[in-house]
C-alpha positions, -999 to +999 in steps of 0.1 A: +000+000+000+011+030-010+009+059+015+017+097+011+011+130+032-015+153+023+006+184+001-020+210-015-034+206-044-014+171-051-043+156-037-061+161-069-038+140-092-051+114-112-048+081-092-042+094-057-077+092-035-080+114-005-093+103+030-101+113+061-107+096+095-125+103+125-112+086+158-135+107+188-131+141+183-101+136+162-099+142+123-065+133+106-063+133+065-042+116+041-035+101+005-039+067-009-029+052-044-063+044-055-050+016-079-029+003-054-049+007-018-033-029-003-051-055+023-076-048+049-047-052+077-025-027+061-049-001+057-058-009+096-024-005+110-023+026+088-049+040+104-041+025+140-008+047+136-020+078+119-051+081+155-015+068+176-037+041+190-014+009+181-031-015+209-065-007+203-092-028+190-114-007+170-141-014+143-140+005+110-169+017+089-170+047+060-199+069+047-215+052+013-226+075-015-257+075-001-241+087+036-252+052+055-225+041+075-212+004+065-182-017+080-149-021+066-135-053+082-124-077+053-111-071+015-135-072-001-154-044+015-122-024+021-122-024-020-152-010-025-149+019+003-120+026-022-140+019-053-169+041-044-150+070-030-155+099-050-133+122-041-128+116-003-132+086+015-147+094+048-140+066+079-153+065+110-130+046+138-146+036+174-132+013+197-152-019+201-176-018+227-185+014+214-215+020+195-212+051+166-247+068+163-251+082+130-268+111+112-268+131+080-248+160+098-233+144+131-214+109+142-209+106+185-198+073+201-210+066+234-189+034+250-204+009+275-181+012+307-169-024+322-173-030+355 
């Protein structure tokens, strides 16, 4: 997987997909090679280091076309996150045990506390 920092307008060239991740109240941005996005587990570490959260278990989903929020947890659907983002991909990161409740203008987690 190809991964690159965010530099102006580079971010528009042919080939290079933008996206941008949401980890609480944190927002980080960066570039992907669209032709060449790499495996599931990649793009998780990737985004495990970008939110500096390397030991902990979170769930991934992005906004469709449509703005419904749907999983990213294999391949397969990793690929078509990628295929259907158009320009940015948006991704939403909550830590499991969390629940991400969704709306056309808002996303808030709210986590379950263990006894």
């Amino acid at each position: 997987m190809n991964r690159s920092h965010r530099h102006g307008a580079g971010s528009g060239c042919l080939g290079t997909m933008e996206v941008k991740s949401k980890f609480g109240a944190e927002f980080r941005r960066f570039s992907l090679e669209r032709s060449k996005p790499g495996k599931f587990e990649e793009f998780y570490g990737l985004l495990q280091h970008v939110h500096k959260i390397p030991n902990v278990d979170v769930l991934v989903g992005y906004a469709d076309i449509h703005g419904d929020l749907l999983p990213i947890n294999n391949d397969d659907n990793y690929h078509k996150a990628v295929s259907t983002a158009n320009p940015l991909l948006r991704i939403f990161i909550q830590k499991k045990g969390c629940v991400l409740e969704h709306s056309k203008n808002n996303v808030r987690m709210h986590c379950l506390k263990t006894l």
